[in-house]
C-alpha positions as CSV (number, residue, x, y, z in Angstrom):
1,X,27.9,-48.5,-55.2
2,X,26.7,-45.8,-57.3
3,X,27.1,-42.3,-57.0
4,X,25.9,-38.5,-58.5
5,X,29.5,-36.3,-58.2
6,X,28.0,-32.7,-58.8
7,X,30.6,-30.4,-60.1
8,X,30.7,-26.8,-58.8
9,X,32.8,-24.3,-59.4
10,X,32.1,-20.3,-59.4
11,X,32.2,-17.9,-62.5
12,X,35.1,-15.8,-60.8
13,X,37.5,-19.3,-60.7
14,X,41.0,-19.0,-62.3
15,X,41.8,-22.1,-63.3
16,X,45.7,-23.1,-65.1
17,X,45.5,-24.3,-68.6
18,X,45.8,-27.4,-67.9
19,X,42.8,-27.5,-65.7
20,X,40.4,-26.7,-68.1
21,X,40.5,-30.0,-69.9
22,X,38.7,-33.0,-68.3
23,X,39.2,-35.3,-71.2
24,X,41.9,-37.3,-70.3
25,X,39.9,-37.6,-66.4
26,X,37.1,-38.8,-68.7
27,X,39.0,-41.1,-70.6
28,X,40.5,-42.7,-67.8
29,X,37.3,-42.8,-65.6
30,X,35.6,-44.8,-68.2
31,X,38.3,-46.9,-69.3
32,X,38.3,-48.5,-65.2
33,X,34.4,-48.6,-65.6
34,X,34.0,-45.7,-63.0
35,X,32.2,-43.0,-65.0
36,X,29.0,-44.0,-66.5
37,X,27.9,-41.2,-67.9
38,X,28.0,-37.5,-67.2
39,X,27.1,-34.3,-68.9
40,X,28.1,-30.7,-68.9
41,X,25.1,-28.3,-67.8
42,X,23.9,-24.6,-68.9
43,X,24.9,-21.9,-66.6
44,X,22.5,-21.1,-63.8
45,X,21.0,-18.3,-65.8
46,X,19.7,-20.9,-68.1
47,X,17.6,-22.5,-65.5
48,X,13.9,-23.0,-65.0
49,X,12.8,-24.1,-61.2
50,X,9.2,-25.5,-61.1
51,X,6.8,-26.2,-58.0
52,X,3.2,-27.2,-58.0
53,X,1.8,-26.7,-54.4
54,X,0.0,-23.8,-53.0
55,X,1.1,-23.3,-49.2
56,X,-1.6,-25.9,-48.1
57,X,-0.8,-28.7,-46.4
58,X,-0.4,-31.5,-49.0
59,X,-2.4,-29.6,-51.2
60,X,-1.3,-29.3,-55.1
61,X,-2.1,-26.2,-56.9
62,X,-1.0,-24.8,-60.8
63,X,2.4,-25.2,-61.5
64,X,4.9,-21.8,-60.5
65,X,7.6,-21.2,-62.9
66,X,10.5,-19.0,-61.8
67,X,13.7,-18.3,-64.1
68,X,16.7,-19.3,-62.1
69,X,18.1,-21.9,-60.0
70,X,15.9,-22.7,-56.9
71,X,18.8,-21.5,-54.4
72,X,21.6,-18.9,-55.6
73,X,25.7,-19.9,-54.5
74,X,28.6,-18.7,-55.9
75,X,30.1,-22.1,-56.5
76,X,27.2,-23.6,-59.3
77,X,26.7,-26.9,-60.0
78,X,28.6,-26.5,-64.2
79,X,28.0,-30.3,-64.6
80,X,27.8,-34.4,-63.2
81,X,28.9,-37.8,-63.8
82,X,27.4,-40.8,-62.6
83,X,30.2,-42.8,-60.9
84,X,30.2,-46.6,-60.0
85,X,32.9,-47.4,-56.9
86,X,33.4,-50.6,-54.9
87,X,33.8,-47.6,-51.9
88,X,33.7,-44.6,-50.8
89,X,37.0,-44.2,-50.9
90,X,37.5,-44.9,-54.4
91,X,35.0,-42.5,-54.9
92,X,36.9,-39.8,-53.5
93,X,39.8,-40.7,-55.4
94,X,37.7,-40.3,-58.7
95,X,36.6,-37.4,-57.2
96,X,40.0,-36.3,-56.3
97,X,41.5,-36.9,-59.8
98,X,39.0,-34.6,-61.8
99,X,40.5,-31.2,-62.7
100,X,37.8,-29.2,-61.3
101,X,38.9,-30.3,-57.8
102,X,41.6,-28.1,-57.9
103,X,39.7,-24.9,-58.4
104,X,36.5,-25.9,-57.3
105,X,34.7,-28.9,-55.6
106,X,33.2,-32.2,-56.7
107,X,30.1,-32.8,-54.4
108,X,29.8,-36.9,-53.7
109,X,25.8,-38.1,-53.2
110,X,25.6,-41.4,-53.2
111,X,22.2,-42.7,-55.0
112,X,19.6,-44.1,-52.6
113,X,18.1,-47.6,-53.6
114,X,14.8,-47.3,-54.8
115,X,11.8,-48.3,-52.9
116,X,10.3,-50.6,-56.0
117,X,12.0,-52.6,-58.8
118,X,12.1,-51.2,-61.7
119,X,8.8,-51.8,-63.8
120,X,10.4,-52.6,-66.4
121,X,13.3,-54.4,-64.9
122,X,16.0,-52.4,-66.8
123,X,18.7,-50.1,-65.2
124,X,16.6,-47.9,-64.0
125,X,19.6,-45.0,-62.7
126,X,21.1,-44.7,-66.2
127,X,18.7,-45.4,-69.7
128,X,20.2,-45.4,-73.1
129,X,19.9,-42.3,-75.6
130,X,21.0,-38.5,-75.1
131,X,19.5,-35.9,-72.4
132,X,18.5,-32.9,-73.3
133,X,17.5,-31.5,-69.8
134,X,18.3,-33.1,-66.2
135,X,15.8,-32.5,-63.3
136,X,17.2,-32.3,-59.8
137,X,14.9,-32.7,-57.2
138,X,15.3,-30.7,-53.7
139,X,12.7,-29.9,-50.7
140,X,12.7,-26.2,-49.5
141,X,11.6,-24.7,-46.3
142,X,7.8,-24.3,-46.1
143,X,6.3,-26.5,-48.3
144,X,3.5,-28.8,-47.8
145,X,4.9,-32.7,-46.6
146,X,4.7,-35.6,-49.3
147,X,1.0,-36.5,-49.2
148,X,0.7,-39.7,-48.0
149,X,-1.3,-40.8,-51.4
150,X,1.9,-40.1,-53.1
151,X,3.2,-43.3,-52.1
152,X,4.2,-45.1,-55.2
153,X,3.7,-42.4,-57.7
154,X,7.2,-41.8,-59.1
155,X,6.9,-44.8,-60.6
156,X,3.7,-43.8,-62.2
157,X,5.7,-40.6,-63.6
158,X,8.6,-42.8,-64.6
159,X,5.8,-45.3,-66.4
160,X,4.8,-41.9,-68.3
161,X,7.6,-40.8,-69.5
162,X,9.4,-44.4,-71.0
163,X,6.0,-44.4,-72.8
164,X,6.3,-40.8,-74.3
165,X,10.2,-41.5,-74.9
166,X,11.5,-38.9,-72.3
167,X,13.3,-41.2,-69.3
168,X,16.8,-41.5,-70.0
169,X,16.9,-42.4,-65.9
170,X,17.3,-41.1,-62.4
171,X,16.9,-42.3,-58.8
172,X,16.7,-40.5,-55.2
173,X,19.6,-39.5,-53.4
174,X,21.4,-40.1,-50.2
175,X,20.6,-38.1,-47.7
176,X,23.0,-34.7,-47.7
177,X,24.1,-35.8,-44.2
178,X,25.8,-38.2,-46.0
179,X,27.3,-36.4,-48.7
180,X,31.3,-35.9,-48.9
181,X,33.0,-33.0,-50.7
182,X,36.3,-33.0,-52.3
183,X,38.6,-30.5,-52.8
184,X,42.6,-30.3,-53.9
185,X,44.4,-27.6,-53.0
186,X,48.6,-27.1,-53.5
187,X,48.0,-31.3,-54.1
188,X,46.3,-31.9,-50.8
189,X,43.0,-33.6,-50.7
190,X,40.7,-32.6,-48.3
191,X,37.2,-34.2,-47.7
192,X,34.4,-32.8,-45.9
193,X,31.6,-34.8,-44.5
194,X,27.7,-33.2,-45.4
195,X,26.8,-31.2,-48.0
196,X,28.3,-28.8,-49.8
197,X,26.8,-26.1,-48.2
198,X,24.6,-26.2,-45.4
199,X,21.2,-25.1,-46.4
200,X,17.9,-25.8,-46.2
201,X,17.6,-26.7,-49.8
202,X,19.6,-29.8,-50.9
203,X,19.4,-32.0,-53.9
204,X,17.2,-35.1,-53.2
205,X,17.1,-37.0,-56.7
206,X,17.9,-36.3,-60.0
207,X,15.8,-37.6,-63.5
208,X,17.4,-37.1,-67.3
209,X,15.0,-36.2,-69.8
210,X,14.8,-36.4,-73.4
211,X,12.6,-33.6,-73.6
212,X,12.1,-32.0,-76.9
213,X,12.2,-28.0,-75.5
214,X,12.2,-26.5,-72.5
215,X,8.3,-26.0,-72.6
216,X,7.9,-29.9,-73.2
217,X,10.7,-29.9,-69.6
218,X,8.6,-27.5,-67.5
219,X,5.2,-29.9,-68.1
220,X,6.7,-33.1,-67.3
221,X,8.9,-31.3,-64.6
222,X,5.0,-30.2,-63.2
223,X,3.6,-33.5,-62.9
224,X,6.6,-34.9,-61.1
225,X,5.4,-35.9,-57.4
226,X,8.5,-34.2,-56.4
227,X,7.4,-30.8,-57.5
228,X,3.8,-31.0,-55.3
229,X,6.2,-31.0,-51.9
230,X,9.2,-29.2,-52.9
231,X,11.1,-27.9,-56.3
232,X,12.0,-29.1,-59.5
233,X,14.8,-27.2,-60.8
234,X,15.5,-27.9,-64.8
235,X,19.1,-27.3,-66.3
236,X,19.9,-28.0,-70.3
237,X,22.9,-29.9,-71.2
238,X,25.0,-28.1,-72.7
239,X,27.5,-30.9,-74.9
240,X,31.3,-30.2,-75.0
């Protein structure tokens, strides 16, 4: 089982010294085949949220660009790694090992299988080449509901992009419901069950891109179905 650990932690943390390396964490991860990839994001300053719907019920409309994350909290997601676990337990152990657990939190959303096989028959969660950008999907309050004639056309956008070059993978998530959140405090791990917060806007899917800029991120971002009945938010990668 596969899942997206989202790593938050707020601007104001004081972490020790030696919690401000996850190298080793990484190292280790990888060499038990746990951690298949991961990358460190820009700050939440640096990101770009996109929508393309106009109020109407199912209706599209020009894409809306707004500077900033598409919901404010003081604990950010800084970064993710995609995990592979025979459990959810070992997933909270992973979880439970990385530094950042014990100063901030390590968010646990297990991927959702995807409704088709991939067109291509390839990996379809994890592609090979570096990400510039990732995309992390999320439905807000008040926007129109998925138009029925939207059935299949992620795969269409996916299609798109491995022809232009820009997939480098992604898949739905879980539910929040069924998220878990990690935390280590004075060496205790505590787990909580849902989301990290409980908001109206959660995380439903995620997409890494191998966009060229951020204006090439924002147009591809805009034709995602995703974007026509909820948000797109777009953060850079931001290599150690």
């Amino acid at each position: 089982m596969r899942y997206l650990m989202l790593v938050r932690a707020s601007d104001d943390a004081h972490p020790a010294a030696e919690d401000t390396d996850p190298s080793t964490w990484f190292e280790e991860a990888v060499r038990r085949g746990q951690r298949l990839a991961g990358e460190r994001l820009r700050p939440p300053s640096d990101a770009t949220t996109v929508r393309a719907w106009d109020g109407a019920p199912g209706a599209a409309g020009p894409a809306t660009v707004v500077h900033g994350p598409f919901v404010e909290l003081a604990e950010h997601v800084g970064g993710f790694d995609l995990l592979e676990v025979s459990s959810p337990q070992e997933a909270v152990e992973v979880a439970a090992g990385h530094p950042v657990a014990r100063f901030g939190a390590l968010e646990l959303r297990e991927l959702a299988p995807h409704d088709e096989p991939d067109p291509d028959g390839v990996d379809g969660d994890l592609l090979p080449g570096d990400a510039t950008y990732v995309l992390l999907m999320a439905g807000v309050p008040d926007a129109p509901a998925p138009d029925p004639a939207d059935t299949g056309l992620p795969l269409d956008w996916v299609a798109e992009m491995r022809r232009r070059g820009l997939d480098r993978g992604g898949s739905p998530l879980a539910p929040a419901e069924e998220a878990m959140t990690v935390r280590v405090r004075d060496g205790r791990t505590t787990v909580t069950h849902g989301p990290f917060a409980e908001l109206a806007e959660q995380v439903s899917g995620y997409n890494l891109l191998a966009a060229a800029d951020l204006d090439e991120a924002i147009e591809v971002a805009g034709r995602h179905p995703a974007a026509r009945h909820g948000v797109v938010e777009i953060r850079p990668t931001w290599p150690f």
